[in-house]
C-alpha positions as CSV (number, residue, x, y, z in Angstrom):
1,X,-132.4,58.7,169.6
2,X,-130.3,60.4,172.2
3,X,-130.3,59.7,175.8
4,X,-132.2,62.9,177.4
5,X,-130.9,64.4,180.7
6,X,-131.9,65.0,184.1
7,X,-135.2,67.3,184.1
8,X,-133.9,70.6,184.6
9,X,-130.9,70.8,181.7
10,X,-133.3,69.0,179.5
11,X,-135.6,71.4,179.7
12,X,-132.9,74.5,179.3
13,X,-131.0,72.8,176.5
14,X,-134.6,72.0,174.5
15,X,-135.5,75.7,175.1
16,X,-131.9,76.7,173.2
17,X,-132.3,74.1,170.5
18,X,-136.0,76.0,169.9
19,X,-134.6,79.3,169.7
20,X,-131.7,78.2,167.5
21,X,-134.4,77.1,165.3
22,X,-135.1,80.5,164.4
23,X,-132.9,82.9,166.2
24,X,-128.7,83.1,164.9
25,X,-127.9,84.1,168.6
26,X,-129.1,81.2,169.6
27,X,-128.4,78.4,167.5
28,X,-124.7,80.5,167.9
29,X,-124.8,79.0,171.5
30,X,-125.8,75.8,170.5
31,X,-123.0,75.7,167.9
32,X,-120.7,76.8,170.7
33,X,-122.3,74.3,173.6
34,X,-121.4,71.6,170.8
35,X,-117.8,72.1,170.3
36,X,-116.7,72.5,173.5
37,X,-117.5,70.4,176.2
38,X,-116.3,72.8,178.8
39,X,-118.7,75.6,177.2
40,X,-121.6,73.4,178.2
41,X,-120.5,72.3,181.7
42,X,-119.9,76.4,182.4
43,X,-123.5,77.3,180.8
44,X,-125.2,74.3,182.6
45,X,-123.7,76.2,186.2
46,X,-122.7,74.3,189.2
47,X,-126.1,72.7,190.1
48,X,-126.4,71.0,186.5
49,X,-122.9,70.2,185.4
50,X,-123.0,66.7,186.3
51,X,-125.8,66.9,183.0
52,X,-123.4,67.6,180.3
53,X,-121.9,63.9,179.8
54,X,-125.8,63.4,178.8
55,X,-126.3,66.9,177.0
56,X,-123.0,66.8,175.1
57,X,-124.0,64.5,172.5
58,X,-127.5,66.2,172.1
59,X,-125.2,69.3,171.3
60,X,-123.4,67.6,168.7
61,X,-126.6,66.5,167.4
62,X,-128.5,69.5,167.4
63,X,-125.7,71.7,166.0
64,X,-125.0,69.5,163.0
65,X,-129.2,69.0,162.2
66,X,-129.6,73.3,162.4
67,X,-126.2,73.9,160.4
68,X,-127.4,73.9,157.1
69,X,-131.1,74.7,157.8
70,X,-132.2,78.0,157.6
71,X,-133.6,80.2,160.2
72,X,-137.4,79.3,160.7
73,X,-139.4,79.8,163.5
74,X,-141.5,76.7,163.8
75,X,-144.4,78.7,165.8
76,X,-144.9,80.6,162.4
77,X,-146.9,77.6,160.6
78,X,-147.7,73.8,161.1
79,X,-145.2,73.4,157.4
80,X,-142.4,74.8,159.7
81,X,-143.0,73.2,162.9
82,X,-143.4,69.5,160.5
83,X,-139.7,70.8,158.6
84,X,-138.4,71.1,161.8
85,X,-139.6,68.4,163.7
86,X,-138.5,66.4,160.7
87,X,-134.8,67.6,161.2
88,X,-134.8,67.3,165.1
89,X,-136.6,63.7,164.6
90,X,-133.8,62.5,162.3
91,X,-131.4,63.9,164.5
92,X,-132.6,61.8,167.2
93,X,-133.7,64.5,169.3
94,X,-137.2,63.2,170.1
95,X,-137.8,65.1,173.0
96,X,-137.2,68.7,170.9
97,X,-139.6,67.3,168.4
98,X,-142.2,67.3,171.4
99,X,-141.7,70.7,172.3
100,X,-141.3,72.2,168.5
101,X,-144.9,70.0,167.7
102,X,-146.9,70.5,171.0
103,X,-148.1,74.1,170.5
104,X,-149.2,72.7,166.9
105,X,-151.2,70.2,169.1
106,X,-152.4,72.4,171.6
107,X,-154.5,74.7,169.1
108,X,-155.7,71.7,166.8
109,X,-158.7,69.7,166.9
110,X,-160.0,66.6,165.3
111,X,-157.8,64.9,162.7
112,X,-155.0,67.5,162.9
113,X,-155.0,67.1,166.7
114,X,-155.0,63.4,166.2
115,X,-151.7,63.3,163.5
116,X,-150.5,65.4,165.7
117,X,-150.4,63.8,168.8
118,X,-149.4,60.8,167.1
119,X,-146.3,62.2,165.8
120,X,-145.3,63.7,169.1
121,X,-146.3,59.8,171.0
122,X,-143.5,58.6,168.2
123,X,-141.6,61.1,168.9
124,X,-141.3,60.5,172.8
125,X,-141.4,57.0,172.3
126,X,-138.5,56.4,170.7
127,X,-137.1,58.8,173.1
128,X,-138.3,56.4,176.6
129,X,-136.2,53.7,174.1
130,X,-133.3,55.6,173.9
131,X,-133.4,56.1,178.3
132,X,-133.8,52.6,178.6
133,X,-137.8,52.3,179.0
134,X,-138.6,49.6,176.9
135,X,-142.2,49.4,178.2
136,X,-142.6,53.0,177.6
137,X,-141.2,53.0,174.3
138,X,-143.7,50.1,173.0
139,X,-146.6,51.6,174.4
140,X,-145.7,54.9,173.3
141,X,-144.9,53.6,169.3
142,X,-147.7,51.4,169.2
143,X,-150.1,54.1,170.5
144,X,-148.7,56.8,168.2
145,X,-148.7,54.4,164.9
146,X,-152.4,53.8,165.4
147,X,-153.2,57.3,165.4
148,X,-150.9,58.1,162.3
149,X,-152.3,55.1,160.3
150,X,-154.1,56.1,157.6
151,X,-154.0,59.2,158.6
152,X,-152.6,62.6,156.4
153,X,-151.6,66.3,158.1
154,X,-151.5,69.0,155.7
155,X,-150.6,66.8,152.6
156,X,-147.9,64.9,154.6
157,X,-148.8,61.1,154.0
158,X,-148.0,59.5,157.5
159,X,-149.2,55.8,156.1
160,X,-146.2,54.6,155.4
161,X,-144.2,56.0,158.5
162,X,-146.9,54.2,160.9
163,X,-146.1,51.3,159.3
164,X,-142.6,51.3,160.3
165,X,-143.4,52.5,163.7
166,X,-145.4,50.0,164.6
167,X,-142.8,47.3,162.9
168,X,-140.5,48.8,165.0
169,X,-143.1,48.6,168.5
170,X,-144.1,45.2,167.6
171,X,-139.9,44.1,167.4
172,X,-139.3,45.3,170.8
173,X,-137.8,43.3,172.7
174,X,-134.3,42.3,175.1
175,X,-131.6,43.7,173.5
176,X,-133.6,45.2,170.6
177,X,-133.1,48.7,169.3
178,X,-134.5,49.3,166.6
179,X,-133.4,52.3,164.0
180,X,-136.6,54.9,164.3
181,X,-138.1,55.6,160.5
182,X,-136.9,59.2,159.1
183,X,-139.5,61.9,159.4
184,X,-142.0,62.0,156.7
185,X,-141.7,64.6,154.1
């Protein structure tokens, strides 16, 4: 995972990385905010320039992830939403994978709410690693791979993916970083 930035670029940068999911204007911007560094301190503005050191290498990220995927928009269906999380997730943008899934979340109940909110506790979890919150990050994976264990979301098997995660919780430690699991598929 990638380092996130200070609240208020985050959130503008995760709200372009959504729209280039589905919109070509906007994953245009994204591709542009990516290859030049001075493109993203100018869009940031004054007041959030100081962000793009952090936001530059989500970017990079992003823009590769979206440049061969087609134009989706993950509020269409839970199979888009999953697809795109998948490719944010692997990009190591956790923290987009918490805004693409959370509407998902928000109108589900019972088991689909459950795998749900377990994907987006991996999700963030891995992200608190990534910023350095070690005690965040364990909680986070451990809590998330017990609610995925066992657990299926619209034919997506998440055994095998809790598994890792909580491998991954349990070898937390000093100095540990652990690879996060690709998405299942």
């Amino acid at each position: 995972m990638i380092p996130t930035a200070p609240l208020r670029a985050r959130n503008r940068f995760a709200a372009a990385v959504m729209g280039a999911l589905g919109d070509a204007g906007a994953r245009r911007l994204v591709e542009r905010l990516a290859g030049d560094r001075a493109a993203l301190e100018s869009w940031l503005g004054a007041d959030d320039r100081g962000a793009a050191e952090r936001l530059w290498p989500r970017a990079r990220a992003a823009a590769a992830a979206l440049e061969r995927r087609p134009l989706a928009d993950p509020a269409a269906s839970l199979a888009s939403a999953l697809e795109a999380a998948g490719v944010l997730f692997d990009a190591g943008l956790g923290f987009e994978v918490h805004e693409v899934l959370e509407p998902h979340w928000a109108d589900s109940v019972g088991e689909r709410r459950e795998a749900l909110q377990g994907l987006i506790q991996v999700a963030i979890g891995f992200q608190h690693l990534a910023n350095g919150n070690l005690d965040g990050a364990r909680a986070l994976l451990a809590e998330g791979a017990a609610r995925l264990h066992g657990r299926r979301l619209d034919g997506l098997a998440l055994g095998d993916f809790a598994a890792r995660v909580a491998a991954a919780a349990a070898g937390l430690g000093p100095g540990a970083t652990p690879v996060p699991p690709r998405f299942p598929r």
